[in-house]
Residue frames as a rotation matrix with the C-alpha (Angstrom) as fourth column:
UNK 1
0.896 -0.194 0.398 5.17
-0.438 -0.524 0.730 -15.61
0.067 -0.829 -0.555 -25.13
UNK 2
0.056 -0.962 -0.268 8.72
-0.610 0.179 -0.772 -15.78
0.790 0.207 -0.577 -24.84
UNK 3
0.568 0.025 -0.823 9.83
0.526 0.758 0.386 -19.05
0.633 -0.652 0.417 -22.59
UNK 4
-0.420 -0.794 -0.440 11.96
0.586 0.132 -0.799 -16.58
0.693 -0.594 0.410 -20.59
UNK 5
-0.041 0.309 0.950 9.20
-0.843 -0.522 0.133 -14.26
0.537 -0.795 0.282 -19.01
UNK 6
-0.957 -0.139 -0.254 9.22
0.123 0.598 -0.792 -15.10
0.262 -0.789 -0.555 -15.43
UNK 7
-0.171 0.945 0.279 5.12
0.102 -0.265 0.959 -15.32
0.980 0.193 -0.051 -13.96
UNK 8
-0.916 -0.300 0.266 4.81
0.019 -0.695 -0.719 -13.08
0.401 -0.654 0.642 -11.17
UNK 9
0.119 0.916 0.384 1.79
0.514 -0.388 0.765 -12.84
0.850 0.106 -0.516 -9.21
UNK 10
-0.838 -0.055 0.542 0.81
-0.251 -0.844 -0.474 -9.59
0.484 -0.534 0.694 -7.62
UNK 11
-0.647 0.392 -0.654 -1.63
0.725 0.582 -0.369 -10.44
0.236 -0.713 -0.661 -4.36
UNK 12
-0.737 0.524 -0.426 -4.44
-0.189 -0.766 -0.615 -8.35
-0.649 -0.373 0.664 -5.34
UNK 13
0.015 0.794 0.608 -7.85
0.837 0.323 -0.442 -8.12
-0.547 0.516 -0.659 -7.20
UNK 14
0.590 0.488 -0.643 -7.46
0.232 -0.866 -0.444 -4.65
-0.773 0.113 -0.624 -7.99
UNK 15
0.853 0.198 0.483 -7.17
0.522 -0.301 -0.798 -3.59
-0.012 0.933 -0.360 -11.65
UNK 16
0.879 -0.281 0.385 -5.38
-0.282 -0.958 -0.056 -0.20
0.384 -0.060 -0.921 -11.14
UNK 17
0.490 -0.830 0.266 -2.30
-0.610 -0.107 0.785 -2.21
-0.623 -0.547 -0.559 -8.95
UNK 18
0.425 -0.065 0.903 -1.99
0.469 0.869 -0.158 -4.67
-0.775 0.490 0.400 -11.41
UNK 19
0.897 0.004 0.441 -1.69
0.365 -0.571 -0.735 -2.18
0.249 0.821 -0.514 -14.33
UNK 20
0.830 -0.551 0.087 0.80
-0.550 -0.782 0.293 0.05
-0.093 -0.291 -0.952 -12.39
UNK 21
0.272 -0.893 0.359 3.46
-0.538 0.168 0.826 -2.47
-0.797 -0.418 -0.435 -11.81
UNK 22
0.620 0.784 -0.027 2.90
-0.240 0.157 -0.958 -4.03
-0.747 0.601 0.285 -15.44
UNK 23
0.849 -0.528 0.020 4.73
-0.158 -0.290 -0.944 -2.03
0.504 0.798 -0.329 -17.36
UNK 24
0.444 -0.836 0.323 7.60
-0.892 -0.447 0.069 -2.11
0.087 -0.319 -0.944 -15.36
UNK 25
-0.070 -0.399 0.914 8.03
-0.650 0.713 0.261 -5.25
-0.757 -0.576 -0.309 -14.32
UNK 26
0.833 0.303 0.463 7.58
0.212 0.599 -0.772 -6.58
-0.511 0.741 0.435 -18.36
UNK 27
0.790 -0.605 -0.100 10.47
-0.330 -0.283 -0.900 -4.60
0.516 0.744 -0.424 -19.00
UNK 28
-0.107 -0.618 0.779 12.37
-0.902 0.389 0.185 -7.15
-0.417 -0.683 -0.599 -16.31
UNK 29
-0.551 0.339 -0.762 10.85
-0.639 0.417 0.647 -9.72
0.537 0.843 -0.013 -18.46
UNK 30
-0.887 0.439 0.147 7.78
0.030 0.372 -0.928 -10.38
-0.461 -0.818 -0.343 -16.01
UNK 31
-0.199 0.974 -0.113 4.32
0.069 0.129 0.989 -11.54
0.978 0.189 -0.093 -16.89
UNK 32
-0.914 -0.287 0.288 2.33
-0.178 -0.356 -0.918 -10.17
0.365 -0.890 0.274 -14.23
UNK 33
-0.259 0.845 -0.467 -0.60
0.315 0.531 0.786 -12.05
0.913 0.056 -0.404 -13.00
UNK 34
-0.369 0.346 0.863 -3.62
-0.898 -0.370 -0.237 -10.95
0.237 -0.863 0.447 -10.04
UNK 35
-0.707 0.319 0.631 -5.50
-0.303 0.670 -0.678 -13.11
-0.639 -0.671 -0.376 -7.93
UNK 36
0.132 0.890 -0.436 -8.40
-0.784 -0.175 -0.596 -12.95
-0.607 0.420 0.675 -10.61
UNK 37
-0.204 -0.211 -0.956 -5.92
-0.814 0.579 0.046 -15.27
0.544 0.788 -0.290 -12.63
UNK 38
-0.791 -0.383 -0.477 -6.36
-0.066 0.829 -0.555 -17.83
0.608 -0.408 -0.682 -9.33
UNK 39
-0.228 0.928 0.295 -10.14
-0.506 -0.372 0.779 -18.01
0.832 0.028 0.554 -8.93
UNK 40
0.223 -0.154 -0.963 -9.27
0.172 0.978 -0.117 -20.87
0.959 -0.140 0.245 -6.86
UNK 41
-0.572 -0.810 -0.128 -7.32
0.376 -0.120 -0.919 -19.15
0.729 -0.574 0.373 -4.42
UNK 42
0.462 0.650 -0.603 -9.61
0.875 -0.222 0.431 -18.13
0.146 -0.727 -0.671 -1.09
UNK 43
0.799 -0.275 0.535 -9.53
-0.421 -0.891 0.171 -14.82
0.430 -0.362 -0.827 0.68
UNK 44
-0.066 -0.637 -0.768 -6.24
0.740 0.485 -0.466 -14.33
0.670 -0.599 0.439 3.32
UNK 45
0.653 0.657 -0.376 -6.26
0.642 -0.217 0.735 -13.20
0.401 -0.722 -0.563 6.48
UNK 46
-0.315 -0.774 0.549 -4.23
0.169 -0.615 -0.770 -10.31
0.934 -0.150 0.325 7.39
UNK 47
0.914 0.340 -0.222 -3.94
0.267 -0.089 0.960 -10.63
0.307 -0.936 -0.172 11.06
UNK 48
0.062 -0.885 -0.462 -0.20
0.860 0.282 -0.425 -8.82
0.506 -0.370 0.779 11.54
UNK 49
0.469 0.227 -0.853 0.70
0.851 -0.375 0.368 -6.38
-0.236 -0.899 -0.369 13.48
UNK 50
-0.403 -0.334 -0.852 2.42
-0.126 -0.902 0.413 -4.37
-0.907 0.274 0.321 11.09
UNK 51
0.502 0.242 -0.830 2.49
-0.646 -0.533 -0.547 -3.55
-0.575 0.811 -0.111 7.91
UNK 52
-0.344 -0.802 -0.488 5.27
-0.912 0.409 -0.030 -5.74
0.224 0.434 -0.872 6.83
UNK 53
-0.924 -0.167 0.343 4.01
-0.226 0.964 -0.139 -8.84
-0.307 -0.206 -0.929 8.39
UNK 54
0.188 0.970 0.154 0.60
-0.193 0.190 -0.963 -8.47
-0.963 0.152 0.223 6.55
UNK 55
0.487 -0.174 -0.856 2.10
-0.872 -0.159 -0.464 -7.90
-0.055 0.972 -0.229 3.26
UNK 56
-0.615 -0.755 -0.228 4.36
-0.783 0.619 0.063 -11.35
0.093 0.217 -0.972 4.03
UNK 57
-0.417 0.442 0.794 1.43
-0.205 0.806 -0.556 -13.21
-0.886 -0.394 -0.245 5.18
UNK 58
0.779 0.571 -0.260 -0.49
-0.371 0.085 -0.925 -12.60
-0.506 0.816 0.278 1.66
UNK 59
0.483 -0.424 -0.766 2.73
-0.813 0.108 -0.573 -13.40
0.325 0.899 -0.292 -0.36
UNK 60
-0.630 -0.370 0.683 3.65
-0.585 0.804 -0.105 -16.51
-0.511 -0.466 -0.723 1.83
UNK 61
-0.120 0.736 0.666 0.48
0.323 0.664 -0.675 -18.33
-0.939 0.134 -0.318 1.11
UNK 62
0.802 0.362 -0.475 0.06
-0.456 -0.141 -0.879 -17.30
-0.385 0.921 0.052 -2.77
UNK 63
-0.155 -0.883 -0.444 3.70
-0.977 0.203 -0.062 -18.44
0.145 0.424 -0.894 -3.22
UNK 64
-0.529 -0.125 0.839 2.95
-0.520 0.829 -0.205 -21.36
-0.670 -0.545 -0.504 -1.19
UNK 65
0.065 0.977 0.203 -0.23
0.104 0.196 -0.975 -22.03
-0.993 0.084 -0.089 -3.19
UNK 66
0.736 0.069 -0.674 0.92
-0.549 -0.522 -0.653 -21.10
-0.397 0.850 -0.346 -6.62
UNK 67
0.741 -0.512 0.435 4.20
0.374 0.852 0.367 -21.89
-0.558 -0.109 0.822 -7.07
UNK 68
0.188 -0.735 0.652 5.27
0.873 -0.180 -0.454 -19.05
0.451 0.654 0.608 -8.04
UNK 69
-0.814 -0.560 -0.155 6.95
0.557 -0.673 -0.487 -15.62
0.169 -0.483 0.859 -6.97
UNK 70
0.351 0.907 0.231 4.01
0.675 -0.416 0.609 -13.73
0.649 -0.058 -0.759 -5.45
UNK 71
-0.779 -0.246 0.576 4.60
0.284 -0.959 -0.026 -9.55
0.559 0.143 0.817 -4.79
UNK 72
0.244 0.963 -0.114 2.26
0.838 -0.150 0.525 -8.38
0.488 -0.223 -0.844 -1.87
UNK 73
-0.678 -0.285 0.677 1.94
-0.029 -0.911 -0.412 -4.80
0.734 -0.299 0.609 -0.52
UNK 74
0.062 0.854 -0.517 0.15
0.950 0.109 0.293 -3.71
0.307 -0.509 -0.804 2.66
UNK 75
-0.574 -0.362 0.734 -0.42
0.433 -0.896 -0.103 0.18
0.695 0.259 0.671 3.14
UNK 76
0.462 0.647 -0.607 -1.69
0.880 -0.247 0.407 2.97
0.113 -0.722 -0.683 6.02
UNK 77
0.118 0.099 0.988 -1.31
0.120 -0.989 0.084 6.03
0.986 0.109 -0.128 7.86
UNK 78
-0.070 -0.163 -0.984 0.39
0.992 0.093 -0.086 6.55
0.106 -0.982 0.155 11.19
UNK 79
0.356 0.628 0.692 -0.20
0.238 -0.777 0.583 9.38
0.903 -0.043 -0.426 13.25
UNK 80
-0.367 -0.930 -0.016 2.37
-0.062 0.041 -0.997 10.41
0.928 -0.365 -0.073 15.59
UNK 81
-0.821 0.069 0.567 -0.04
-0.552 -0.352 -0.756 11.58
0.147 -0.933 0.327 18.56
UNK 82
0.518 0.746 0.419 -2.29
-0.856 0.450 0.256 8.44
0.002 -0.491 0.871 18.56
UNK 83
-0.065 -0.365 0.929 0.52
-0.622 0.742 0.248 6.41
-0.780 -0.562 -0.275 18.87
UNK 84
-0.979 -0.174 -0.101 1.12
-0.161 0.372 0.914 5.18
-0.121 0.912 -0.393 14.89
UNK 85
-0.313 0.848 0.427 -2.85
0.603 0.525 -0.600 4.24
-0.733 0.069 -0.676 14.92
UNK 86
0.557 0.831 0.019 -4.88
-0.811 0.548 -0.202 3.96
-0.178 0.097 0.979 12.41
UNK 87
-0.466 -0.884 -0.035 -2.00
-0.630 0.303 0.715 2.10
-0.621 0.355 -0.698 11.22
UNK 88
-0.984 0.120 -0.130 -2.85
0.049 0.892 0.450 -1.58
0.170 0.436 -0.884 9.66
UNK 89
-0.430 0.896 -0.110 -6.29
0.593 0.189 -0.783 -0.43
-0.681 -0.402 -0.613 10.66
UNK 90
-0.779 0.160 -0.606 -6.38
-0.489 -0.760 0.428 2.39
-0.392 0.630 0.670 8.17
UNK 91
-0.806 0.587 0.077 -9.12
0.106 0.015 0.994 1.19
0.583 0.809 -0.074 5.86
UNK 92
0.188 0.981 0.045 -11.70
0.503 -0.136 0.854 0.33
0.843 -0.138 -0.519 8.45
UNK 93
-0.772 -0.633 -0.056 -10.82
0.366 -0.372 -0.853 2.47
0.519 -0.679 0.519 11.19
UNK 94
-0.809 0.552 0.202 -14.33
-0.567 -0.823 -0.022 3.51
0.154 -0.132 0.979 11.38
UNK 95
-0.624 0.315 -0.715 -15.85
-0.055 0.895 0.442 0.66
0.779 0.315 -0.542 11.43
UNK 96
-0.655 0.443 -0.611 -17.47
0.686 0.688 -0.236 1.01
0.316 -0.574 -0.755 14.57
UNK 97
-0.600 0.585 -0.546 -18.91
-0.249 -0.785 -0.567 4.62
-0.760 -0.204 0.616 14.04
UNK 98
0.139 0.782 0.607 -22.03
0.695 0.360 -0.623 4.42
-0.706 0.508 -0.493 12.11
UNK 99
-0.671 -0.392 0.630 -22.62
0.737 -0.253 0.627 6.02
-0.087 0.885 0.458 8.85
UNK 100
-0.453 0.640 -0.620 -23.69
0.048 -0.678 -0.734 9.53
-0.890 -0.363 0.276 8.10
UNK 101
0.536 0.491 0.686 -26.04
0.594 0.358 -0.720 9.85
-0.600 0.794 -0.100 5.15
UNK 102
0.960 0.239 -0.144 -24.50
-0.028 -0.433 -0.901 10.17
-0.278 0.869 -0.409 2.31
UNK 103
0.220 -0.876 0.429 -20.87
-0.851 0.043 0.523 9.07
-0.477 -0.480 -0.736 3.93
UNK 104
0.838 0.099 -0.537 -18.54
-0.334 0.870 -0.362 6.73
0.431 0.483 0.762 2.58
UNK 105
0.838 -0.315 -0.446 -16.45
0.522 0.702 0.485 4.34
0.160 -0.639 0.752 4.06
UNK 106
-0.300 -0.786 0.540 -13.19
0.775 -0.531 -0.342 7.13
0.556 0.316 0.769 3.32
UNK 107
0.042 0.709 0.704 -15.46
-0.044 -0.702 0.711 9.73
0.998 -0.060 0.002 4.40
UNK 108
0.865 0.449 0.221 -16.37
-0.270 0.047 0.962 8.33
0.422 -0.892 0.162 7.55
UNK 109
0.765 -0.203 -0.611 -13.34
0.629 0.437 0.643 7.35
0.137 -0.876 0.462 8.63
UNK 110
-0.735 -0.378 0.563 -11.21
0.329 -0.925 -0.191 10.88
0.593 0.044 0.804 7.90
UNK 111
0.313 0.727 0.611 -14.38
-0.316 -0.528 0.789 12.02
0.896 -0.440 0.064 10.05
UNK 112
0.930 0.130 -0.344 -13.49
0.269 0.397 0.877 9.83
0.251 -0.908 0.334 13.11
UNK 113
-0.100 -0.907 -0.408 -9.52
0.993 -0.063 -0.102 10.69
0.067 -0.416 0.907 12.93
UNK 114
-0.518 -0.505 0.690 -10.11
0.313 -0.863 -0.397 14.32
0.796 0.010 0.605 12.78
UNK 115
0.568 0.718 0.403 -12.40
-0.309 -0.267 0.913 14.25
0.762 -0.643 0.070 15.64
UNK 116
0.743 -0.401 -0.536 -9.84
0.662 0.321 0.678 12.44
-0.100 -0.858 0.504 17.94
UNK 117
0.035 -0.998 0.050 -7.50
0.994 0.030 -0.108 15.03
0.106 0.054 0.993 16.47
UNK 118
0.588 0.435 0.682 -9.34
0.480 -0.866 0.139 18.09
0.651 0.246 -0.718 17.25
UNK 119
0.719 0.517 -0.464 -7.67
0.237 0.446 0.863 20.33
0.653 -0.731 0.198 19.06
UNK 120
0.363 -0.892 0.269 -4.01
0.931 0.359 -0.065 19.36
-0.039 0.274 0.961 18.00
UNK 121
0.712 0.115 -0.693 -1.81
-0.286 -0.854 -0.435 22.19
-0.642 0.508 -0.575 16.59
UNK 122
0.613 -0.195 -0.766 0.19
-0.790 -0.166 -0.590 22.12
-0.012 0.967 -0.256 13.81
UNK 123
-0.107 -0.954 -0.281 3.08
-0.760 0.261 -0.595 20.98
0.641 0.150 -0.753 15.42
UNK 124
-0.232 -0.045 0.972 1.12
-0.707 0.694 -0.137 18.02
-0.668 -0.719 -0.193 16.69
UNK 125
0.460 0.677 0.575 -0.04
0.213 0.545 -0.811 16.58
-0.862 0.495 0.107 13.43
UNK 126
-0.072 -0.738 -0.671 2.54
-0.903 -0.238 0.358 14.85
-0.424 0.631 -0.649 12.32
UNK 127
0.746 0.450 0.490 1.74
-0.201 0.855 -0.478 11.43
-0.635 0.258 0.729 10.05
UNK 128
-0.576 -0.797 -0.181 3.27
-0.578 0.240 0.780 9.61
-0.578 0.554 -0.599 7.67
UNK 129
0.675 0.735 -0.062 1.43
-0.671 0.577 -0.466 7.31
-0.307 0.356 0.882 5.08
UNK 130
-0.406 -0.907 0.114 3.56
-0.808 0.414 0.419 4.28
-0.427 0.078 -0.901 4.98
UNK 131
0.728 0.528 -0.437 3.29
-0.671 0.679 -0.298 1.14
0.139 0.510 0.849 2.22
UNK 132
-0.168 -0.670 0.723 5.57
-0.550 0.672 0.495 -2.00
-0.818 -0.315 -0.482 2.82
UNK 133
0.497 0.631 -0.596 5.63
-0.868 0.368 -0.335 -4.20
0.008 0.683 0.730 -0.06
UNK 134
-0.145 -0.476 0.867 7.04
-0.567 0.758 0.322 -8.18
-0.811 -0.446 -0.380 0.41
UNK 135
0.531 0.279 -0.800 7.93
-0.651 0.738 -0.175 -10.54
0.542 0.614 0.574 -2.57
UNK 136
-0.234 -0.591 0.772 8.71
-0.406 0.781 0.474 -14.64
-0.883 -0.202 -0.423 -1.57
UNK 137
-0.380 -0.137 -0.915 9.83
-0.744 0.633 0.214 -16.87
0.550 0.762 -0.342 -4.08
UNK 138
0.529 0.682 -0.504 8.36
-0.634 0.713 0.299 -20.67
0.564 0.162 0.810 -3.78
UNK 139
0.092 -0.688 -0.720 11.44
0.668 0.579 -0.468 -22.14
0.739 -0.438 0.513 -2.28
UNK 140
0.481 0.257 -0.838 11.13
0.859 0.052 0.509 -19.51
0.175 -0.965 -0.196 0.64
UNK 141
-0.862 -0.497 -0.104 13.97
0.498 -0.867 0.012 -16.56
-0.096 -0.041 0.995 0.05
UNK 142
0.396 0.905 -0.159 11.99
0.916 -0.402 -0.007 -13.35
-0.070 -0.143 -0.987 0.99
UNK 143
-0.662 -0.640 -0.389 12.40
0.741 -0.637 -0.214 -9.55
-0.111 -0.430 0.896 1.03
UNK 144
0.184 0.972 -0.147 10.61
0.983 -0.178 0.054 -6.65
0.026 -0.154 -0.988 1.77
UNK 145
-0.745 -0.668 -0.002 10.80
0.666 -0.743 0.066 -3.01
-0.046 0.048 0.998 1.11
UNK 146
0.546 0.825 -0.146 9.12
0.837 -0.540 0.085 0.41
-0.009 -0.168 -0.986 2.31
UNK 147
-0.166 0.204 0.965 7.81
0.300 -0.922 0.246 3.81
0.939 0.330 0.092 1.15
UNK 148
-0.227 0.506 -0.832 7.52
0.936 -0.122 -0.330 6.45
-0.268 -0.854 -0.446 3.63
UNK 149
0.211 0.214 0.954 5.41
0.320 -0.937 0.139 9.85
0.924 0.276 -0.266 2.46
UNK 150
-0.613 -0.407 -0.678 6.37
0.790 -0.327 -0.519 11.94
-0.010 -0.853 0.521 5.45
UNK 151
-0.546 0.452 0.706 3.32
0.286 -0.691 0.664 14.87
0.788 0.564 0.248 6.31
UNK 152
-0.989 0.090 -0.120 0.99
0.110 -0.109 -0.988 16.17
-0.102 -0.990 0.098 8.56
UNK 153
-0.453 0.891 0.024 -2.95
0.882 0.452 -0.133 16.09
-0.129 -0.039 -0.991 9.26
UNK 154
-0.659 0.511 0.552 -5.42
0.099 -0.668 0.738 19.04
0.746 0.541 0.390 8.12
UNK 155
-0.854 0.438 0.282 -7.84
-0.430 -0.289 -0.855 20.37
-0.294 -0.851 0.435 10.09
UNK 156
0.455 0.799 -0.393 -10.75
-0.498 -0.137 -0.856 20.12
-0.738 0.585 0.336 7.34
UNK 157
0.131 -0.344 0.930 -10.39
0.630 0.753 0.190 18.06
-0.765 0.561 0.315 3.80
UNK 158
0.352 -0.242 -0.904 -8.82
-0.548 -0.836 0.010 19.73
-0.759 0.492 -0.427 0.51
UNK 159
-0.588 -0.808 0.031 -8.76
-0.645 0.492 0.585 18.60
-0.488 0.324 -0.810 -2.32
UNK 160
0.568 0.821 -0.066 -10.87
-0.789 0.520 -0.327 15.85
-0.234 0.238 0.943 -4.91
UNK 161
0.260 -0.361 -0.895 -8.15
-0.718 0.547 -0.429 13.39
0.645 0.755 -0.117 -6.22
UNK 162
-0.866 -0.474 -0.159 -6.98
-0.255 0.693 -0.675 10.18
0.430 -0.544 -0.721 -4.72
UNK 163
0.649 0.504 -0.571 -8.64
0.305 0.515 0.801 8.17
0.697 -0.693 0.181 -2.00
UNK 164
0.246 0.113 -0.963 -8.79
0.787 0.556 0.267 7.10
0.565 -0.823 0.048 1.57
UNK 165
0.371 -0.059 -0.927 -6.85
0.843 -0.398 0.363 9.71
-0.390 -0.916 -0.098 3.82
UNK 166
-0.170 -0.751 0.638 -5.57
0.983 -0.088 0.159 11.81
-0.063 0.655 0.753 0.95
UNK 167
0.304 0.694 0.653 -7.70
0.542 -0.689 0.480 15.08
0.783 0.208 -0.586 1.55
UNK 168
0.971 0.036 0.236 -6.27
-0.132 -0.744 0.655 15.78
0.199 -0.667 -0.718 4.86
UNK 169
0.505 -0.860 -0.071 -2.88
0.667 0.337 0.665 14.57
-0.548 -0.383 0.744 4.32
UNK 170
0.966 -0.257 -0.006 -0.75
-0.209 -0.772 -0.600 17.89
0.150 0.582 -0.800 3.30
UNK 171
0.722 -0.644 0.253 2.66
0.653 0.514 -0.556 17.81
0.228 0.567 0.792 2.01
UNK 172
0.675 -0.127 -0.727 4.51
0.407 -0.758 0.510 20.43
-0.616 -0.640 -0.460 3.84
UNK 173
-0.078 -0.904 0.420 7.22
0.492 0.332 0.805 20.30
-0.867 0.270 0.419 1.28
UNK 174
-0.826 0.272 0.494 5.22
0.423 -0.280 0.862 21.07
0.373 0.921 0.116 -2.28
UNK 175
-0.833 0.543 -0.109 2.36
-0.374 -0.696 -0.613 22.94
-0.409 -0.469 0.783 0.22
UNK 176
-0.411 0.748 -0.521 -0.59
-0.756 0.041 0.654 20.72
0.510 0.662 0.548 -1.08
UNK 177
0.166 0.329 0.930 -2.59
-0.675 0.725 -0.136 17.58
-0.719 -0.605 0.343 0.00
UNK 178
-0.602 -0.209 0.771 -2.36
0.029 0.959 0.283 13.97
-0.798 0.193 -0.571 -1.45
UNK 179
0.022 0.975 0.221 -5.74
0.653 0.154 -0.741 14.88
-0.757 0.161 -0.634 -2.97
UNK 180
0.741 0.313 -0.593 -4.66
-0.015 -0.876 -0.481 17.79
-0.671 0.366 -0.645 -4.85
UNK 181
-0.227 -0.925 0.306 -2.30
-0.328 0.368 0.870 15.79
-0.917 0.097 -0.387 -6.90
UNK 182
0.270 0.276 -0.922 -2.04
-0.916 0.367 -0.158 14.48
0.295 0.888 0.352 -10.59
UNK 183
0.992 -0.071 0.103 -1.87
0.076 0.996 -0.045 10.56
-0.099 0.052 0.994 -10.54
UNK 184
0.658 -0.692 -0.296 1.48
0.456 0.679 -0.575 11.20
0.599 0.244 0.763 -11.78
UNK 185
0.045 -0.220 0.974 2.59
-0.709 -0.694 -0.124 13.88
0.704 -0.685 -0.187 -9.04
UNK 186
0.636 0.376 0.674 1.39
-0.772 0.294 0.564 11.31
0.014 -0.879 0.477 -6.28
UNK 187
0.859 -0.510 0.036 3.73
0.444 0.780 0.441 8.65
-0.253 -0.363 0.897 -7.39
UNK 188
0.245 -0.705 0.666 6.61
0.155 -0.649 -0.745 10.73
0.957 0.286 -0.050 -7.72
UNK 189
-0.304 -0.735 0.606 6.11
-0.440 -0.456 -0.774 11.15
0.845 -0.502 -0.184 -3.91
UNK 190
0.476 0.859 0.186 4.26
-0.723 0.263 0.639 8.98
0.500 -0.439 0.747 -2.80
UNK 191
-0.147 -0.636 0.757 4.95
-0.974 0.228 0.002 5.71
-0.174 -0.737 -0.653 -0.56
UNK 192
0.843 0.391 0.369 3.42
-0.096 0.785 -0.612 3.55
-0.529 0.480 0.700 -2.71
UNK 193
0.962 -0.269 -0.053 6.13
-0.060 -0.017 -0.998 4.75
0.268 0.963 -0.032 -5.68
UNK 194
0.403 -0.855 -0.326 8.66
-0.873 -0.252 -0.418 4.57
0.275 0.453 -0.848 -3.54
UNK 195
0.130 0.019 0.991 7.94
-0.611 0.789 0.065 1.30
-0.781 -0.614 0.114 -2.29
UNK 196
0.743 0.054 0.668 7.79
0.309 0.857 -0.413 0.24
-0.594 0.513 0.620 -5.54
UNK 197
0.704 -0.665 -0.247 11.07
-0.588 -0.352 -0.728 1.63
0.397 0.658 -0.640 -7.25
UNK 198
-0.463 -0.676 0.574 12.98
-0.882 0.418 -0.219 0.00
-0.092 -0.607 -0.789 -4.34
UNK 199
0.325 0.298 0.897 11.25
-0.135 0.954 -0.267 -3.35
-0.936 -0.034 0.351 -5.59
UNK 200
0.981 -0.036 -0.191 12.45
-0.193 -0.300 -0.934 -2.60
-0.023 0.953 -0.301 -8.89
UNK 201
0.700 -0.656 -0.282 15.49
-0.595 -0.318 -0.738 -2.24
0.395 0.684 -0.613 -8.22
UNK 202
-0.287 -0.567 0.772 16.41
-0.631 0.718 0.293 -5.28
-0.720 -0.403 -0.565 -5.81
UNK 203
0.732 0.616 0.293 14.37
-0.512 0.780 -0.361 -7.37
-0.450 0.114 0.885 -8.22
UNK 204
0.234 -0.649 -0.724 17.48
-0.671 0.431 -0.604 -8.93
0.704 0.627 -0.335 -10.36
UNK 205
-0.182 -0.767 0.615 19.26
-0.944 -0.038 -0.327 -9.55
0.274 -0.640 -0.718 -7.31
UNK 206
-0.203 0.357 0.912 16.25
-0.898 0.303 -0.319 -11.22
-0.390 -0.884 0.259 -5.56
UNK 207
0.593 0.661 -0.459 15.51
-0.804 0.464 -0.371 -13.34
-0.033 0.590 0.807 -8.52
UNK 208
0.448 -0.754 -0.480 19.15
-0.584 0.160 -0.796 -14.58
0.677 0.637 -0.368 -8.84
UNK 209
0.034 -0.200 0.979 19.50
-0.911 0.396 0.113 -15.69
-0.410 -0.896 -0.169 -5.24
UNK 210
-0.772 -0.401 -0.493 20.91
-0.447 0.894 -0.028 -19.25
0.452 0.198 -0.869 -5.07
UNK 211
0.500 0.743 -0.445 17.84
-0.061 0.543 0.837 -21.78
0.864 -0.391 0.317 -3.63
UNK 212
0.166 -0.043 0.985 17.47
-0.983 0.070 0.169 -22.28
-0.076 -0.997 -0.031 -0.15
């Protein structure tokens, strides 16, 4: 390995984010390393109130704890007419409805927002699916940059591809849902992809900063 890659770690377990940002960020000369490499490292609590301040709390403490540049992302789904909610709740939003048989955790909670959204019409159910993503270097310099997919809520799901809210989230634009995307369609418009291009392309900058 060449003494100039820089080691990067991305504040996740998951396989599939790790991979994605990979390739790109090797051709910046990054080695890109998950939590899996830091077995050591304990869960973190994401207690912020947005999006942005969850994604800084995970890459504070991994920087802090590492010593090196650590890349966290935190992602949801606002909903104009409940008042941005699920928001930073998105994953378990359901948590407190019980499970029908045969329901999963995606399942059940696309079941609980379209029930508070019954009702709506069109031209209430407007969302967005917004991803924030926050890298800090060890000596403290920070920045943070967000994706917004811009869309509206379904009545009924459509669609098999993707996860979480993707079935009822329809693209007025290309007339489809999240779900009814190719992997490479979805980042193309997605708020993940463009959360991460706009990390891409501050990343020289951010690296180059003078120390605090």
């Amino acid at each position: 390995m060449s003494e100039n890659v820089l080691n990067v770690v991305l504040a996740t377990t998951n396989a599939g984010k790790i991979r994605e940002l990979s390739g790109p960020m090797a051709a910046l000369g990054v080695r890109l390393l998950g939590l899996g490499d830091f077995p050591e490292l304990g869960p973190v609590e994401e207690n912020g109130a947005t999006f942005a301040q969850n994604a800084l709390i995970k890459a504070r403490q991994v920087a802090k704890l590492t010593q090196l540049i650590a890349v966290a992302d935190d992602s949801g789904l606002e909903v104009d007419a409940l008042n941005g909610r699920p928001g930073v709740h998105s994953a378990r939003y359901a948590d407190d409805w019980e499970f029908l048989e045969g329901e999963n955790r995606d399942q059940r909670n696309m079941r609980k927002l379209l029930f508070e959204m019954e009702g709506l019409p069109e031209s209430k159910r407007g969302c967005r699916f917004v991803t924030c993503m926050a890298a800090v270097r060890p000596d403290g310099r920070e920045m943070t940059i967000e994706g917004h997919w811009e869309g509206r809520l379904l009545t009924a799901p459509l669609g098999s591809n993707g996860f979480g809210y993707d079935p009822i989230f329809f693209d007025p634009e290309i007339g489809t849902t999240a779900a009814m995307l190719s992997c490479e369609q979805k980042t193309s418009r997605s708020h993940r992809g463009k959360a991460v291009r706009g990390l891409l392309a501050r990343w020289q900058h951010f690296i180059t900063l003078p120390t605090l």
